[in-house]
Backbone atoms as SQL, in Angstrom:
CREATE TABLE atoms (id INTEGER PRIMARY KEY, chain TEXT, resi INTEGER, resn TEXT, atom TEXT, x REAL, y REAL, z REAL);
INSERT INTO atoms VALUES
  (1, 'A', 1, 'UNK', 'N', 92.984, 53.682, 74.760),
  (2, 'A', 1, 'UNK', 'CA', 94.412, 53.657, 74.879),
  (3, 'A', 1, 'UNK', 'C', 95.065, 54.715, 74.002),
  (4, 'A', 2, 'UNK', 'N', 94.472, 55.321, 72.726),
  (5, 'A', 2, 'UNK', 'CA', 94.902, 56.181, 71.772),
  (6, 'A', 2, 'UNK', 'C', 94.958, 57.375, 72.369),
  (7, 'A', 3, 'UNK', 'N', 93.779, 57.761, 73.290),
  (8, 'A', 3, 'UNK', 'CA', 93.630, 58.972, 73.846),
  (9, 'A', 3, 'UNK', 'C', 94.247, 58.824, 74.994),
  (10, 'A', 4, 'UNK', 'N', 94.722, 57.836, 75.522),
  (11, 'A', 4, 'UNK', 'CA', 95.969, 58.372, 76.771),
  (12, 'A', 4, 'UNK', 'C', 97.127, 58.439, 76.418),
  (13, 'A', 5, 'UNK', 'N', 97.718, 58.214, 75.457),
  (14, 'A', 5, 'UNK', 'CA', 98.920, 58.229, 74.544),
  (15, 'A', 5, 'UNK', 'C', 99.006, 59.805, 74.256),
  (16, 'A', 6, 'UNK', 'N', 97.889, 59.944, 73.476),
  (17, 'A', 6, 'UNK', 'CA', 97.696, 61.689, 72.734),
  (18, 'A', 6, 'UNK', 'C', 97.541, 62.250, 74.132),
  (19, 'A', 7, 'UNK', 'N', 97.147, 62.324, 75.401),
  (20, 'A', 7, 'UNK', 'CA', 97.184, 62.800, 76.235),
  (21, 'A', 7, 'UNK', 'C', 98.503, 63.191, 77.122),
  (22, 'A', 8, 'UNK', 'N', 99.350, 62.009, 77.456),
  (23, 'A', 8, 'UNK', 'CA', 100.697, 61.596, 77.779),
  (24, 'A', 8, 'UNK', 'C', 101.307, 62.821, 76.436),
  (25, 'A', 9, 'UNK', 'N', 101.332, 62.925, 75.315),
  (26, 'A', 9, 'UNK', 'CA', 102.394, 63.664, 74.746),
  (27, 'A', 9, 'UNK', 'C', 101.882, 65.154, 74.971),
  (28, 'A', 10, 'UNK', 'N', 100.677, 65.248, 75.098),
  (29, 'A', 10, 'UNK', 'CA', 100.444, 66.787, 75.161),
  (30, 'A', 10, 'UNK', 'C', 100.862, 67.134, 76.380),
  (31, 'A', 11, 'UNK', 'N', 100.894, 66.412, 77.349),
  (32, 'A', 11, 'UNK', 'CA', 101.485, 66.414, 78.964),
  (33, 'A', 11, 'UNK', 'C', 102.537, 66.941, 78.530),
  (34, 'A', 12, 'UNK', 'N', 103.588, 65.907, 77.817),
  (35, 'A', 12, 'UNK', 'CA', 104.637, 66.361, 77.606),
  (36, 'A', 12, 'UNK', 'C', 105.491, 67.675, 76.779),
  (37, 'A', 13, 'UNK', 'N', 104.258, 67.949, 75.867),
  (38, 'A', 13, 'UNK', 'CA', 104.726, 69.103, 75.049),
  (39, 'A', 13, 'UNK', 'C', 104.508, 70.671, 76.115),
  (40, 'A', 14, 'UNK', 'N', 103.379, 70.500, 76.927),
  (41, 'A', 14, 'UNK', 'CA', 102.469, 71.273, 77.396),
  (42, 'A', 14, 'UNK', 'C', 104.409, 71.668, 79.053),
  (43, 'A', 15, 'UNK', 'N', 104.649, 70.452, 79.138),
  (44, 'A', 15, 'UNK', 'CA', 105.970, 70.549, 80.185),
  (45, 'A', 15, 'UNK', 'C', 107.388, 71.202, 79.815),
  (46, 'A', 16, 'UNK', 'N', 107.440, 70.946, 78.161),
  (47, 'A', 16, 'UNK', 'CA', 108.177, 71.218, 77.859),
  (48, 'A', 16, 'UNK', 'C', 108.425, 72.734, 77.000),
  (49, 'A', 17, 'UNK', 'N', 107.391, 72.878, 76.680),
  (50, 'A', 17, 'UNK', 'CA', 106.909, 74.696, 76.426),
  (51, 'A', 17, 'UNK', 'C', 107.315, 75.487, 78.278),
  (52, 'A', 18, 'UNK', 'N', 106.650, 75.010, 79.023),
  (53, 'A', 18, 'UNK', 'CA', 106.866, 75.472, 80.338),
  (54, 'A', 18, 'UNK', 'C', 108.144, 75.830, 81.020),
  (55, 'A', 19, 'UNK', 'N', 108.693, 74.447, 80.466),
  (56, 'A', 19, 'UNK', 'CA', 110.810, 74.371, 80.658),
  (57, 'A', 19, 'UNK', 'C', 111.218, 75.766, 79.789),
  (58, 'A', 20, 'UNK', 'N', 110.853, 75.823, 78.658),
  (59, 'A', 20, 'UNK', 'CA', 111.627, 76.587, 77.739),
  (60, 'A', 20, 'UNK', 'C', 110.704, 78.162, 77.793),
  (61, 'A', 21, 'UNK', 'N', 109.326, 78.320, 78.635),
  (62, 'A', 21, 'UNK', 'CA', 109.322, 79.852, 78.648),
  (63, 'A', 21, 'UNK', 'C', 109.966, 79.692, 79.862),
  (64, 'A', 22, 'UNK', 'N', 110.134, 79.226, 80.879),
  (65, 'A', 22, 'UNK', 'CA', 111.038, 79.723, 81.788),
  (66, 'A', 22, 'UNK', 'C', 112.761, 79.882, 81.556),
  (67, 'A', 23, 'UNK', 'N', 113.231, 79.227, 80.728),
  (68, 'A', 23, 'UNK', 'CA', 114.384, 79.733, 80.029),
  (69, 'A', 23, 'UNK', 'C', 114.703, 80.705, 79.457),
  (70, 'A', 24, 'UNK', 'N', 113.520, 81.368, 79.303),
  (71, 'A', 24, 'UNK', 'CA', 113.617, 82.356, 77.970),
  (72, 'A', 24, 'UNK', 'C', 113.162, 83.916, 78.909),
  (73, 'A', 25, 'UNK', 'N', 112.678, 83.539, 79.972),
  (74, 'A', 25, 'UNK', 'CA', 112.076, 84.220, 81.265),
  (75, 'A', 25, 'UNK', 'C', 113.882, 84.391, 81.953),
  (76, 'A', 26, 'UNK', 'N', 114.374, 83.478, 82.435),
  (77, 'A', 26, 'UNK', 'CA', 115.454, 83.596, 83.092),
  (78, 'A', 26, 'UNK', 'C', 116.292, 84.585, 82.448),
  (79, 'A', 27, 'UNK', 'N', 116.446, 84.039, 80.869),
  (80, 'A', 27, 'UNK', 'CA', 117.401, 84.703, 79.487),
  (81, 'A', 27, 'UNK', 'C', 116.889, 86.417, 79.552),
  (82, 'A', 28, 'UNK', 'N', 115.742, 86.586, 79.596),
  (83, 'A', 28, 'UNK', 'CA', 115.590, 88.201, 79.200),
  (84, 'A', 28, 'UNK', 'C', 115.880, 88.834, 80.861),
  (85, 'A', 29, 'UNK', 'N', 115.902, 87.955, 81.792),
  (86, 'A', 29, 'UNK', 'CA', 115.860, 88.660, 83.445),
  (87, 'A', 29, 'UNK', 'C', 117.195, 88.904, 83.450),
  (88, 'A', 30, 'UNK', 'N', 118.276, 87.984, 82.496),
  (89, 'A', 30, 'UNK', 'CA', 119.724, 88.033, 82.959),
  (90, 'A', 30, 'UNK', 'C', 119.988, 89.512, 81.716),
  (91, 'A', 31, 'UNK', 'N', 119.839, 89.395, 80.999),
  (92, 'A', 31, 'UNK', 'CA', 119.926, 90.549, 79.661),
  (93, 'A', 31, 'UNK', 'C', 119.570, 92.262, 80.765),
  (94, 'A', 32, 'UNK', 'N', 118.744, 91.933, 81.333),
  (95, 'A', 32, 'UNK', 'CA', 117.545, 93.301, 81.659),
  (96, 'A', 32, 'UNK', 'C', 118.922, 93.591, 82.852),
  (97, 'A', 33, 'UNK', 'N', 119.194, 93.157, 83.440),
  (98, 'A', 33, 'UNK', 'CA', 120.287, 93.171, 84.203),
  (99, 'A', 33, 'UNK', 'C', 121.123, 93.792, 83.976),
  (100, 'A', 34, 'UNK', 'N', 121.881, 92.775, 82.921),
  (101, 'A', 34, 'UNK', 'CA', 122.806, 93.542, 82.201),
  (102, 'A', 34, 'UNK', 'C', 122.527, 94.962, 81.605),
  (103, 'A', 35, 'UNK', 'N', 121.619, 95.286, 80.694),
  (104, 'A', 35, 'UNK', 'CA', 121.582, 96.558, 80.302),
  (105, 'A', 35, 'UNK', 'C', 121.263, 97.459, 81.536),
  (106, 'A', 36, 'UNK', 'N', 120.858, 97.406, 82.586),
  (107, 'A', 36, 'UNK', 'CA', 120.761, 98.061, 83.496),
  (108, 'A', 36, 'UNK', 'C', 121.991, 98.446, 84.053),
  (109, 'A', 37, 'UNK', 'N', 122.528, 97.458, 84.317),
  (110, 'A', 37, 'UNK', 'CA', 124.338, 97.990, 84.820),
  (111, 'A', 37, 'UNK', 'C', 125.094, 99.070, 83.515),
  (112, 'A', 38, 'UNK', 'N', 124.437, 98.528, 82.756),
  (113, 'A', 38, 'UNK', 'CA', 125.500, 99.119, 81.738),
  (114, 'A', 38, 'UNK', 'C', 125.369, 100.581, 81.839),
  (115, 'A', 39, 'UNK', 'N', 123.361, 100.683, 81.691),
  (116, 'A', 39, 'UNK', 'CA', 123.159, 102.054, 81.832),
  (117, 'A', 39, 'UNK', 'C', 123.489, 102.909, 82.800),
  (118, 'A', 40, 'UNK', 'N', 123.494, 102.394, 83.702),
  (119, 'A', 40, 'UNK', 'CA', 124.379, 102.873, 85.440),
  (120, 'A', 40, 'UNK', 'C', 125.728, 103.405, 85.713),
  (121, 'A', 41, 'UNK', 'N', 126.491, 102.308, 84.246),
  (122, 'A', 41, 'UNK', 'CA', 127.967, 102.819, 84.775),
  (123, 'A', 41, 'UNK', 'C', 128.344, 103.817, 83.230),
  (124, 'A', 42, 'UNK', 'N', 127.369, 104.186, 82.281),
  (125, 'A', 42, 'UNK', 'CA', 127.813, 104.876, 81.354),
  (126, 'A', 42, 'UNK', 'C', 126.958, 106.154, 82.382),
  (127, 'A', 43, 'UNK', 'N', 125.891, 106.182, 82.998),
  (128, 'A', 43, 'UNK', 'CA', 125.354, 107.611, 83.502),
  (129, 'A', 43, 'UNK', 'C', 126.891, 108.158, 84.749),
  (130, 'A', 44, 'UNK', 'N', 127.517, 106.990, 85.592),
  (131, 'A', 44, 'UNK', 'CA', 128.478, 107.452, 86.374),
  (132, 'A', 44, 'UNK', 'C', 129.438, 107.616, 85.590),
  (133, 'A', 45, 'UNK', 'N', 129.753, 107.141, 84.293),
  (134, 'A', 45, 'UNK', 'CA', 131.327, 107.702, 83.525),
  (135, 'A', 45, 'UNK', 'C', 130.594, 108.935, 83.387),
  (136, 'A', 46, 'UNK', 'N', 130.044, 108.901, 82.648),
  (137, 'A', 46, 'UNK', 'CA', 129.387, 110.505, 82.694),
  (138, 'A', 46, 'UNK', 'C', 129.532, 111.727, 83.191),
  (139, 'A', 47, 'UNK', 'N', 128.494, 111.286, 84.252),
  (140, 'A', 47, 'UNK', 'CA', 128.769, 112.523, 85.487),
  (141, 'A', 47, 'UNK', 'C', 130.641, 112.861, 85.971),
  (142, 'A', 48, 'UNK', 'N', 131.456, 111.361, 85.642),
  (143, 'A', 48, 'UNK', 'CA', 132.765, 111.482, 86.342),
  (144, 'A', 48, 'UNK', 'C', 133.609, 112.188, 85.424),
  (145, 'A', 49, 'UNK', 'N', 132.951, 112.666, 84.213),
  (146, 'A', 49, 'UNK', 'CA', 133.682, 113.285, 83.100),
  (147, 'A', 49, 'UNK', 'C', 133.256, 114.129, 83.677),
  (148, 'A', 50, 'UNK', 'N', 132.102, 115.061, 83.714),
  (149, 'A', 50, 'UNK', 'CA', 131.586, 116.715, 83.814),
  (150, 'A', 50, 'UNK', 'C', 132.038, 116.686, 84.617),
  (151, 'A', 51, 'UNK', 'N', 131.981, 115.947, 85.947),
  (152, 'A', 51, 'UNK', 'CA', 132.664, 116.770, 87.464),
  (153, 'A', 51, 'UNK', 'C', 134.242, 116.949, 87.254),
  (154, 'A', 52, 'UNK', 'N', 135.226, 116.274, 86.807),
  (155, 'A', 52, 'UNK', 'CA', 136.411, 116.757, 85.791),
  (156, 'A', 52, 'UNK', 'C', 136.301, 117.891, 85.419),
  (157, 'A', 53, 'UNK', 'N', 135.829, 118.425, 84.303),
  (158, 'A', 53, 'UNK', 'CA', 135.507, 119.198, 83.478),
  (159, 'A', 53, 'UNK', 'C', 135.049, 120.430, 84.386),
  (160, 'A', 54, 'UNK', 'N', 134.320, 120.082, 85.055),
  (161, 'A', 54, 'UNK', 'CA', 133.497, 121.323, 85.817),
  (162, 'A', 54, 'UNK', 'C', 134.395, 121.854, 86.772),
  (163, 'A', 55, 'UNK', 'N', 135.391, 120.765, 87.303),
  (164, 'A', 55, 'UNK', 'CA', 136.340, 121.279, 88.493),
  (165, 'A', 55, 'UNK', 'C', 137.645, 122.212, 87.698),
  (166, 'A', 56, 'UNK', 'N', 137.776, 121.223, 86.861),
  (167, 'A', 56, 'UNK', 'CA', 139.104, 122.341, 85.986),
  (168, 'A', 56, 'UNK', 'C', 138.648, 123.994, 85.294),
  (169, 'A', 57, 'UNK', 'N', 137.633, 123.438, 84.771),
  (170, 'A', 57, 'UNK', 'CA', 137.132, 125.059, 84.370),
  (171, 'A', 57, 'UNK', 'C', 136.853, 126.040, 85.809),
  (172, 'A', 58, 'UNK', 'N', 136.372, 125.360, 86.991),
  (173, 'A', 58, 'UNK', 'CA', 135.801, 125.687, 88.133),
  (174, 'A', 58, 'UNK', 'C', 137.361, 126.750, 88.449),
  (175, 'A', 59, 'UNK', 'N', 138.211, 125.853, 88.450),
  (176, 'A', 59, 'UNK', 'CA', 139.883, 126.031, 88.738),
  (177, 'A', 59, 'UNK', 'C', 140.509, 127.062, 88.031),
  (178, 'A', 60, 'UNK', 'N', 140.490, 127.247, 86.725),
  (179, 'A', 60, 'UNK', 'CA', 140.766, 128.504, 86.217),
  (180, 'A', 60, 'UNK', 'C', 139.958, 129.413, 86.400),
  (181, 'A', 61, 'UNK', 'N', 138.987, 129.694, 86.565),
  (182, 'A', 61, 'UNK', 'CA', 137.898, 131.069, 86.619),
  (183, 'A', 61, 'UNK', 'C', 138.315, 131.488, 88.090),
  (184, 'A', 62, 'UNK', 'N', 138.545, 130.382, 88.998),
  (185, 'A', 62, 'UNK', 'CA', 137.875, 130.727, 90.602),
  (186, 'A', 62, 'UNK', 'C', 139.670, 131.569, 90.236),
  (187, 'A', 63, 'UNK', 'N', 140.854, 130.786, 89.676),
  (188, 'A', 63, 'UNK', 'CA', 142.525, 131.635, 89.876),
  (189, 'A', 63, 'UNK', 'C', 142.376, 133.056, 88.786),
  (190, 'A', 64, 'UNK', 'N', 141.354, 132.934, 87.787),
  (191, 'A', 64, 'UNK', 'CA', 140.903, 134.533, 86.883),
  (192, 'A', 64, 'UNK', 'C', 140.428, 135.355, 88.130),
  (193, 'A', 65, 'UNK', 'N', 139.367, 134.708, 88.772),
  (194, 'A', 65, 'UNK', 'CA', 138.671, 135.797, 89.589),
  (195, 'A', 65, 'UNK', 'C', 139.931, 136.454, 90.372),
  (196, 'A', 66, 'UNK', 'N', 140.324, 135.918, 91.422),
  (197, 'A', 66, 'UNK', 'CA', 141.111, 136.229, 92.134),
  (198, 'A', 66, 'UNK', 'C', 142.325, 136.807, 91.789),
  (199, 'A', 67, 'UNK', 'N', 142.829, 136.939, 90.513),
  (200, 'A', 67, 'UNK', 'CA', 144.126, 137.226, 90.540),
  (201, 'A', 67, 'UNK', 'C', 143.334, 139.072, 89.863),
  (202, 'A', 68, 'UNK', 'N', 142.007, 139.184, 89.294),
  (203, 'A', 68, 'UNK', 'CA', 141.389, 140.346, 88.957),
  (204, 'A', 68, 'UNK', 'C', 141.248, 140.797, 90.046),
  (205, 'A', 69, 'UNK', 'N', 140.910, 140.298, 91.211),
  (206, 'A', 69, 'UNK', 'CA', 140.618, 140.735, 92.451),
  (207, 'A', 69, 'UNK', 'C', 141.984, 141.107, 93.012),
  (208, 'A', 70, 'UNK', 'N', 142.492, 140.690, 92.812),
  (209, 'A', 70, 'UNK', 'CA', 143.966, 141.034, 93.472),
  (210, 'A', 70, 'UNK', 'C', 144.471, 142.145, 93.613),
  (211, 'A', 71, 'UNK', 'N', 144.045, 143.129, 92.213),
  (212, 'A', 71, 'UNK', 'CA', 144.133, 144.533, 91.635),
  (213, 'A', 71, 'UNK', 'C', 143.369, 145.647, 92.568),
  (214, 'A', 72, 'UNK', 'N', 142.647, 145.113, 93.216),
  (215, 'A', 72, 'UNK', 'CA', 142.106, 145.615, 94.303),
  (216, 'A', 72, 'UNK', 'C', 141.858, 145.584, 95.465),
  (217, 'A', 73, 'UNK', 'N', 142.597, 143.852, 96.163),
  (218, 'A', 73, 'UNK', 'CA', 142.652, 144.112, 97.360),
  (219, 'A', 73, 'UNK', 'C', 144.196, 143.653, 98.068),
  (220, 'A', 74, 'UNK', 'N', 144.669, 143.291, 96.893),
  (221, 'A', 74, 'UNK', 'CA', 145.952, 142.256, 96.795),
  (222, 'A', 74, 'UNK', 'C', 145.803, 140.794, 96.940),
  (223, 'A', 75, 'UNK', 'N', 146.734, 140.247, 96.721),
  (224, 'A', 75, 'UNK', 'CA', 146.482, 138.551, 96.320),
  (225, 'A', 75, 'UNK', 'C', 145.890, 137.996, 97.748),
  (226, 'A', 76, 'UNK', 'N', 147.285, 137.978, 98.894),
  (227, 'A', 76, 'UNK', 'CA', 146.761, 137.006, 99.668),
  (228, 'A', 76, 'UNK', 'C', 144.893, 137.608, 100.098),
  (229, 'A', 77, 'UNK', 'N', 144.345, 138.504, 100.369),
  (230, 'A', 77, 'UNK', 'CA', 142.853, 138.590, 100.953),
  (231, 'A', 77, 'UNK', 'C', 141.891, 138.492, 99.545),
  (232, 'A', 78, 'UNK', 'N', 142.646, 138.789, 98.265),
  (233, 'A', 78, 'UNK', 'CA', 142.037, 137.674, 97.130),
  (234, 'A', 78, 'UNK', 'C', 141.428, 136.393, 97.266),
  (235, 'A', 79, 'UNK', 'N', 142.744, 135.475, 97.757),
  (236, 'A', 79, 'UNK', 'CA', 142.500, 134.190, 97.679),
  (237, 'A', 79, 'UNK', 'C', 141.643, 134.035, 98.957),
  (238, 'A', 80, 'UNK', 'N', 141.587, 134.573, 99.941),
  (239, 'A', 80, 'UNK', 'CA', 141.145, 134.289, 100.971),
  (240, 'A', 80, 'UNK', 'C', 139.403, 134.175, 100.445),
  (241, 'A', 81, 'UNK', 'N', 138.796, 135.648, 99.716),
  (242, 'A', 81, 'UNK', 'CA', 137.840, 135.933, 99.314),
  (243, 'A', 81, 'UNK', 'C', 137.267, 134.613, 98.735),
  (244, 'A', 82, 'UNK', 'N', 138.060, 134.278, 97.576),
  (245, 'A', 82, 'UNK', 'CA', 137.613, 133.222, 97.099),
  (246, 'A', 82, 'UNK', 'C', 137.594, 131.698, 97.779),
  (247, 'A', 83, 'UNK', 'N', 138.095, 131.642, 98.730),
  (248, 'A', 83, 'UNK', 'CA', 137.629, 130.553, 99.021),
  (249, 'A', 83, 'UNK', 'C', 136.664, 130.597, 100.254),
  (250, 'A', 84, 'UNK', 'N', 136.190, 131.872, 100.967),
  (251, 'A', 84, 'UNK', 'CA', 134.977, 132.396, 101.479),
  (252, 'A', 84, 'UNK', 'C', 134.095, 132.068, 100.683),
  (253, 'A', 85, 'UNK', 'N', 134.347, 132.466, 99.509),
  (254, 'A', 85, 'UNK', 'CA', 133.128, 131.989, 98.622),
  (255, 'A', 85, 'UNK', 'C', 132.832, 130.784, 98.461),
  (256, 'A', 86, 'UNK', 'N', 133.983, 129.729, 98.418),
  (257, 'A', 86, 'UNK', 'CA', 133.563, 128.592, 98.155),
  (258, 'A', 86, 'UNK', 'C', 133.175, 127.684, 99.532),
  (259, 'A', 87, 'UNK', 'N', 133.637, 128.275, 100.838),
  (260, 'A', 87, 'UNK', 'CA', 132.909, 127.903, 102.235),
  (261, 'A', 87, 'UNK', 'C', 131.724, 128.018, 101.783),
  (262, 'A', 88, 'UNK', 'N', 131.298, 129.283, 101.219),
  (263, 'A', 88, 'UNK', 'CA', 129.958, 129.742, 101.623),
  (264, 'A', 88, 'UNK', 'C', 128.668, 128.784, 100.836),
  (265, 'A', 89, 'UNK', 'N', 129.364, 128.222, 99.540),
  (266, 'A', 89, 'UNK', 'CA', 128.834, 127.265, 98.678),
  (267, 'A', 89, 'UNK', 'C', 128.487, 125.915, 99.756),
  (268, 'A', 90, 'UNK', 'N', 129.980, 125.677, 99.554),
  (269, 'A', 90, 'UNK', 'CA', 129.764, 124.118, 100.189),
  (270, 'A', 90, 'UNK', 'C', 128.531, 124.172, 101.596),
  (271, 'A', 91, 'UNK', 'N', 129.138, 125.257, 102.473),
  (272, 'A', 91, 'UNK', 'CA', 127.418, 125.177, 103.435),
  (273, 'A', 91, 'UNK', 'C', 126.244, 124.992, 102.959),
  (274, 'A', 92, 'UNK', 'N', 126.072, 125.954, 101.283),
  (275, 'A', 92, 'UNK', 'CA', 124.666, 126.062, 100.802),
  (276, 'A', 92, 'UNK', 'C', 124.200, 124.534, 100.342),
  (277, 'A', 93, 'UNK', 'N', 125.470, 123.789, 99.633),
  (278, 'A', 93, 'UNK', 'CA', 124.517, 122.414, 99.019),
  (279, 'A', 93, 'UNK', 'C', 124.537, 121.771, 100.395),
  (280, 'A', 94, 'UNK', 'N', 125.412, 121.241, 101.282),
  (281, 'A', 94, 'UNK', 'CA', 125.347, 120.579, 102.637),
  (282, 'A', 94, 'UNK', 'C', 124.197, 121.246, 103.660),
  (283, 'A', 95, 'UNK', 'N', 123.920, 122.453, 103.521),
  (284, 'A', 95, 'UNK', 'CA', 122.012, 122.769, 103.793),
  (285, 'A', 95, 'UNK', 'C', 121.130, 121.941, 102.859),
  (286, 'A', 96, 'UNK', 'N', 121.567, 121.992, 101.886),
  (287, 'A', 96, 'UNK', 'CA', 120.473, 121.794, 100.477),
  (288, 'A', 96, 'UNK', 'C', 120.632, 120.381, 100.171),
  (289, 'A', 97, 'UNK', 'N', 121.563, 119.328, 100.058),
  (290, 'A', 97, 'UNK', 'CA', 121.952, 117.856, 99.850),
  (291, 'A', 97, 'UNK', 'C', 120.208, 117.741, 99.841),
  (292, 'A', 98, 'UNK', 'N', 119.709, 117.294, 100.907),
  (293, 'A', 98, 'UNK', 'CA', 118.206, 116.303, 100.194),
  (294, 'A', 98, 'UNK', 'C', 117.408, 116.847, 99.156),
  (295, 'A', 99, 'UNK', 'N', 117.184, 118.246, 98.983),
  (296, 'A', 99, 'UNK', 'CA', 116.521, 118.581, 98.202),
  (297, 'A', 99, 'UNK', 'C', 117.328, 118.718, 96.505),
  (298, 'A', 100, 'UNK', 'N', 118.905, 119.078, 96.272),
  (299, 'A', 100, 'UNK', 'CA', 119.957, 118.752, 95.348),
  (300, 'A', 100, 'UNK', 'C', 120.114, 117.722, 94.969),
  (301, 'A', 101, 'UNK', 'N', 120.390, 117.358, 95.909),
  (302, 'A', 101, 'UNK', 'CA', 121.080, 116.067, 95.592),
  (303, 'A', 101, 'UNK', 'C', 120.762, 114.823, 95.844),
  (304, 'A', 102, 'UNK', 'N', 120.249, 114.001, 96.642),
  (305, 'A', 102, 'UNK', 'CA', 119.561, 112.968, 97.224),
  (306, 'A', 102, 'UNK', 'C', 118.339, 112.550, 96.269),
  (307, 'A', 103, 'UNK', 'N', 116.960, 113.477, 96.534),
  (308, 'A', 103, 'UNK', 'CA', 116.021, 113.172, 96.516),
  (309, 'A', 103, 'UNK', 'C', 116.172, 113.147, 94.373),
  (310, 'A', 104, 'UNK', 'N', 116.756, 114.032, 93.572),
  (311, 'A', 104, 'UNK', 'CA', 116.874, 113.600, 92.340),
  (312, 'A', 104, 'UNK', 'C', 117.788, 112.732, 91.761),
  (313, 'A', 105, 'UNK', 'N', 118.339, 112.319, 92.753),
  (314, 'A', 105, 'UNK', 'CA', 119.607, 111.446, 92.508),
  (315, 'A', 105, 'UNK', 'C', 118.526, 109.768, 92.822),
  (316, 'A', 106, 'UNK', 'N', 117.862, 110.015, 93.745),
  (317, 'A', 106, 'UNK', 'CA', 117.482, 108.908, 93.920),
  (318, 'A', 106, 'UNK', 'C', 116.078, 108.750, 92.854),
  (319, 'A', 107, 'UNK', 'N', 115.443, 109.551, 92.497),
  (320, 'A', 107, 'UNK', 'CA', 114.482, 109.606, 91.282),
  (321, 'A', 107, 'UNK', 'C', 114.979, 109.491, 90.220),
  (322, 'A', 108, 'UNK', 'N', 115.850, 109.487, 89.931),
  (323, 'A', 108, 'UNK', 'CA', 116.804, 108.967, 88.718),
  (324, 'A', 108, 'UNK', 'C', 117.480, 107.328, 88.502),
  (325, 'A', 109, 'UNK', 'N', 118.085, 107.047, 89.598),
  (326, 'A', 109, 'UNK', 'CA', 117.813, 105.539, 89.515),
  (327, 'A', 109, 'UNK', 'C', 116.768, 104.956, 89.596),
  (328, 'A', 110, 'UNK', 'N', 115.936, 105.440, 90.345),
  (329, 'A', 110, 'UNK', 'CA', 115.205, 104.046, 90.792),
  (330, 'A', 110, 'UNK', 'C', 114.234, 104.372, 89.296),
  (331, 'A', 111, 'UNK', 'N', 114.019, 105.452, 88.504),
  (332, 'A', 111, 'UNK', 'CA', 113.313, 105.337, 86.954),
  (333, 'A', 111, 'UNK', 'C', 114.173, 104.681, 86.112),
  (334, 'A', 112, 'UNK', 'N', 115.993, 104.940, 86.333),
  (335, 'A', 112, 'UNK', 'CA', 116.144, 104.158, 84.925),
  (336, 'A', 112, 'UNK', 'C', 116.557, 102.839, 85.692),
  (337, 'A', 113, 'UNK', 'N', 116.215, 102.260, 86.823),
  (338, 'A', 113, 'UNK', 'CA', 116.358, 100.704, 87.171),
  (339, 'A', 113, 'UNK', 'C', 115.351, 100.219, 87.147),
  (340, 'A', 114, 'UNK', 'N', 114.034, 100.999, 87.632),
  (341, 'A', 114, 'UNK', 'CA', 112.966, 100.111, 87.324),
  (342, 'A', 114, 'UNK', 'C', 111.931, 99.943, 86.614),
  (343, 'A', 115, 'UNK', 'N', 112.449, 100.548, 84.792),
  (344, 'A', 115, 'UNK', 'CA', 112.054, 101.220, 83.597),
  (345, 'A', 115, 'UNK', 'C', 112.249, 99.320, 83.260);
């Protein structure tokens, strides 16, 4: 009878270790989560700062170029120039998107989500 008693509590300790690593299993799955989002939306503030940054500087150089250019062909076929140029861009990444943009965009999450 002693040893089904001592048996009965180790049952019970042995159930109740089980309850509490799965608590502690749930606790670090909800945490891992969380730092994952977090890291996600500080890499998109990020990027949403430089593309800012990159467009305004983008914005004065592309109105420097052109207004230097101007001196030589006059403004309006200036501006025209420059934004030939920037047609000619946007075709190159919209050729290029999977190999730019996609395929390291997507090697980048899926390492820091499933790090």
């Amino acid at each position: 009878m002693l040893s089904s008693d001592k048996n009965i509590e180790t049952i019970t300790q042995l159930v109740e270790m089980v309850k509490h690593n799965f608590e502690l299993r749930k606790e670090y799955a909800k945490l891992d989560i969380v730092e994952k989002i977090v890291r996600l939306l500080s890499a998109i503030a990020l990027a949403v700062t430089l593309a800012i940054i990159l467009a305004i500087s983008l914005f004065f150089l592309s109105a420097a170029f052109a207004v230097w250019l101007s001196q030589f062909t006059g403004l309006v076929l200036s501006l025209v120039i420059v934004a030939g140029i920037y047609l000619l861009l946007l075709l190159m990444v919209y050729g290029s998107r999977k190999s730019w943009i996609e395929r390291p965009l997507v090697k980048y999450l899926s390492r820091m989500l499933l790090n």
